[in-house]
N, C-alpha and C positions, 0 to 999 in steps of 0.2 A: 558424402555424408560426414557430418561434425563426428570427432571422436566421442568430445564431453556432451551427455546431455544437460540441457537445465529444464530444471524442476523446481515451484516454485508453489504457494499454497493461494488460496482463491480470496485472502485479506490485499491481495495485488493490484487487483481491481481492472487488469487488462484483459477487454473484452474480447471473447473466447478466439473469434475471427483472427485479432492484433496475434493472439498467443499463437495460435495453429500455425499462423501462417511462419512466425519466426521459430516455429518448433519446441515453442513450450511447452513441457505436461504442467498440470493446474492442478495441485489434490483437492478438493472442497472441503470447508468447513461446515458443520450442521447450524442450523440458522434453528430455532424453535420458538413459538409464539403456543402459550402455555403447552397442552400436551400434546401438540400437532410438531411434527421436525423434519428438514428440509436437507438435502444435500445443498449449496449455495451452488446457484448455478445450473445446478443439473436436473432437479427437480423443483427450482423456486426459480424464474428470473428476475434480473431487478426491477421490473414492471409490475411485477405480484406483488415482490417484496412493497414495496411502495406503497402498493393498493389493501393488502393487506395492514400496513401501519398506519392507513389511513382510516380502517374502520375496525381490527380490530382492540379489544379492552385491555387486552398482556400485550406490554411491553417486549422486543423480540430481547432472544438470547441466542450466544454464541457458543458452538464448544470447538473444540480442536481436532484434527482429525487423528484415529487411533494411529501408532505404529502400524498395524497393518494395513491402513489407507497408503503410506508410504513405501511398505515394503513392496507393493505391489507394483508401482510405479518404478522401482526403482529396479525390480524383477523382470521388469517387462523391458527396460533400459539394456540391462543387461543379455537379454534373448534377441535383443534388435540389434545385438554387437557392438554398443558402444561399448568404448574403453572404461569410462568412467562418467557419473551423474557427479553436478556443481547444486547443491539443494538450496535455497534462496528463501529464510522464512521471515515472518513478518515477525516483529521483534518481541524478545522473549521475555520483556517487563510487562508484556499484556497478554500473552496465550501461550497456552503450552503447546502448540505449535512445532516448536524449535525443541524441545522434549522429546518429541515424538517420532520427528525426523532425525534425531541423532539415533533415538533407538534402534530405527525402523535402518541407518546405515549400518550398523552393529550387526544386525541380525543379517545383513547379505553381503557382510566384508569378504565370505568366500568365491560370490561371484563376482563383484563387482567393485569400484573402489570408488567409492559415495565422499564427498567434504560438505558439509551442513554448514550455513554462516548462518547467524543471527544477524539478521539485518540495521535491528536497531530502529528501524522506523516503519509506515504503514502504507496501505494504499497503493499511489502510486511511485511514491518514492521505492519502495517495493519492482515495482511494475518494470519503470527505469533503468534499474538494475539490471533487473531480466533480461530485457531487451538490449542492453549492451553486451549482457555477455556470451547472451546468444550471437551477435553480430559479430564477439574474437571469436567463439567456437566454430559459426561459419569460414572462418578466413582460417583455421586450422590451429588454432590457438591450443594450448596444452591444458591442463589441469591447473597446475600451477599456476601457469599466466593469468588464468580465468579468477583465480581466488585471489593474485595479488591483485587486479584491476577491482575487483569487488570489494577490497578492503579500504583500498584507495575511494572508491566512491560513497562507501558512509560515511567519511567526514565530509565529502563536497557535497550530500544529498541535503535536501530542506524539505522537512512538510509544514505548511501552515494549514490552520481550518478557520474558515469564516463560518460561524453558528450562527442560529437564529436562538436556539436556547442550551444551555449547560445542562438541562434534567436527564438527557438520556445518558450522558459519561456521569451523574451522580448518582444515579438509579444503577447501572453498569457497575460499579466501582472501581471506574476508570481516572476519575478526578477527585479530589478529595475536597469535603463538604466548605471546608471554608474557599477553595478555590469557586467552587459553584455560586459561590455569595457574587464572583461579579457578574452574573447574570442575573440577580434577584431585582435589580432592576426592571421596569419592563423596556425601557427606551436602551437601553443599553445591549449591545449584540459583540460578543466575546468572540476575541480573538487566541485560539490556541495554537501551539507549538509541539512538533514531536522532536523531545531535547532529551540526546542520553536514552530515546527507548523509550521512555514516557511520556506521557501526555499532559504538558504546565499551560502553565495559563499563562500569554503573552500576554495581554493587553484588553483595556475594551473600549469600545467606540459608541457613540452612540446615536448613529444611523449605519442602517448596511450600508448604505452611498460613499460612509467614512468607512467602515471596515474596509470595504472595494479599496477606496484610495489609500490607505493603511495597507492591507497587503502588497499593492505595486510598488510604496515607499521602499518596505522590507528587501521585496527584490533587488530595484535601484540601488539600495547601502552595501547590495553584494555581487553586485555585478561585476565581471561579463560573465552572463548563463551559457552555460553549455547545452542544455536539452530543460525544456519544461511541458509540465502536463496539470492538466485539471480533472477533477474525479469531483461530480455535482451529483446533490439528490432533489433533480428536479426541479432545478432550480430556474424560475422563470424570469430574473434580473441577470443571469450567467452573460448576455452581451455586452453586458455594462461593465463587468469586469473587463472581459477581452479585448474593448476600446479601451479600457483604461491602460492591460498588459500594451497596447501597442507601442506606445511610448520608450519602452523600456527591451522589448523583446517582440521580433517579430510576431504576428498573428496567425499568419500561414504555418505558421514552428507549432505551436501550439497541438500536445494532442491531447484533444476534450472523452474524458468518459464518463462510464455512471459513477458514482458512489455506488458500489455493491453492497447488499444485504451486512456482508462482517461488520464492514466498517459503518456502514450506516445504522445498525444498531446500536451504537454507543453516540453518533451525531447528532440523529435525527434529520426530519425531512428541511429541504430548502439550506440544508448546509453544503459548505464549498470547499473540498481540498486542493491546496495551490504547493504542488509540486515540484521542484525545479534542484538541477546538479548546478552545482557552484565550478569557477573554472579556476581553479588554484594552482595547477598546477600540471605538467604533462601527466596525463594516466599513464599508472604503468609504473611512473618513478617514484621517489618518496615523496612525499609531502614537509612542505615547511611547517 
C-alpha cells in the first residue's frame, strides 16, 4: 500500500470508477438548484445534473465543502495507516475549497501530516494531477517527491473551455461582465482559459467547427503533450474534436469525461474542457 494518500475535491471531474481504481478519495462539493442541494456525485450524477439544467428555472450553484467534509477524509486516511495525505484542490481564485482543506489539515496535524496545494486550475487539469501522483505514491514515492512533482506540473498543466455561451460564468461571477461581452454575439462561441487560477477569456470564434480547430492550434504551439483529457457536458459534436486532436496527439491517449455538475455550473451545457500537461521539462527537476 502507498504511504501518501491523495485526496482531491469532486471540481476534478474524474469519474468515480478512474478515481477508486487509482486510490483516490473525492470530497464532494454541494451543487444547489434554488432550495433543493446535492452532494456532487454522490447524491446528484452527472446525468441528473444535466437533466435537471435542462428543465429546471434556477440557475445551479456551487458551494465548497466544509472543513469537516475534509477532516474526515483525512481521519480516515490516517486510521488506514497512511503516513501522510497529498490534498489536491481546485484552485483557490474560484472556491473556498483550498480554505477548507487547509483547515481541515490543521485540525489533524496530530494524526496525520496532510500538505494542501492549490492547484490553480479546474476540472480535469485537476484530475491529471491526481492521477499522476497517485502513480509516484504507487511506486513508493514520498511526501516530498509527491508535492515537488505536483508543483512542477501547474506550470505544465493547460485548461481551455470551448463554450457555447458565457452566461453561466457571468451569472456565476466567475467572469467579469465585460469579458462576457464576447459572447453577446449570437454567432460567436468563446473560447476561455484557466490562466493564474482564473478564468480569462482567450479568444472567440465564430463557429464551434472554428472553436474545435482553435483549440488543436493551441495544443500544436505547445507541443510535445505529455497526458491529455477532455471533460464534455454532452456534448454531441465531442467527435469532431477528437479527429481534429488526432493530428496533433494520439486518440487512443485521450481520456474523455463528463463535465461534472462543479464545473458545469458555471459553463453550461454543450461546453468542452480540453485538458492537457505540457512536456517542459523532466518532472521532478526544475523548470526552465
Amino acid at each position: 500500500m502507498p504511504a501518501v494518500k491523495i485526496v482531491t475535491d469532486s471540481a476534478c471531474d474524474l469519474k468515480p470508477e478512474i478515481a477508486g481504481a487509482a486510490g483516490i478519495d473525492v470530497v464532494p462539493l454541494t451543487i444547489r438548484f434554488g432550495a433543493r442541494e446535492f452532494l456532487d456525485r454522490v447524491e446528484l450524477t452527472d446525468d441528473q445534473f444535466w437533466d435537471l439544467c435542462a428543465t429546471s428555472d434556477a440557475l445551479p450553484e456551487t458551494a465548497a465543502p466544509s472543513p469537516g467534509a475534509f477532516q474526515e477524509v483525512f481521519s480516515r486516511a490516517a486510521s488506514d495507516n497512511f503516513s501522510s495525505v497529498l490534498c489536491l484542490t481546485m484552485s483557490g481564485a474560484l472556491s473556498a475549497t483550498y480554505q477548507s482543506a487547509t483547515a481541515a489539515s490543521q485540525s489533524v496535524s496530530e494524526l496525520i501530516d496532510v500538505v494542501v496545494i492549490d492547484t490553480k486550475t479546474v476540472s480535469m487539469g485537476v484530475g491529471l494531477m491526481a492521477l499522476r501522483a497517485a502513480e509516484l505514491a504507487r511506486a513508493g514515492g514520498s511526501l516530498e517527491d509527491l508535492t515537488v512533482l505536483v508543483e512542477n506540473l501547474i506550470s505544465t498543466t493547460r485548461v481551455y473551455g470551448a463554450l457555447d455561451t458565457l452566461e453561466y460564468l457571468k451569472k456565476g461571477g466567475r467572469i467579469g461582465s465585460a469579458a462576457a461581452m464576447l459572447g453577446s454575439v449570437l454567432s460567436l462561441k468563446p473560447i476561455v482559459e484557466v490562466r493564474n487560477g482564473a478564468v480569462e477569456a482567450e479568444s472567440r470564434q465564430r463557429t464551434r467547427s472554428r472553436s474545435f480547430r482553435h483549440l488543436v492550434e493551441l495544443v500544436g504551439r505547445q507541443a510535445p503533450i505529455e497526458k491529455m483529457a477532455i471533460a464534455h457536458a454532452r456534448a454531441t459534436d465531442l467527435d469532431q474534436l477528437l479527429d481534429l486532436l488526432a493530428a496533433v496527439f494520439p486518440r487512443e491517449q485521450i481520456l474523455v469525461t463528463s463535465l461534472g455538475p462543479v464545473i458545469g455550473s458555471h459553463t453550461g451545457p454543450g461546453s468542452v474542457g480540453l485538458c492537457f500537461e505540457v512536456a517542459k521539462a523532466e518532472l521532478g527537476q526544475p523548470l526552465l
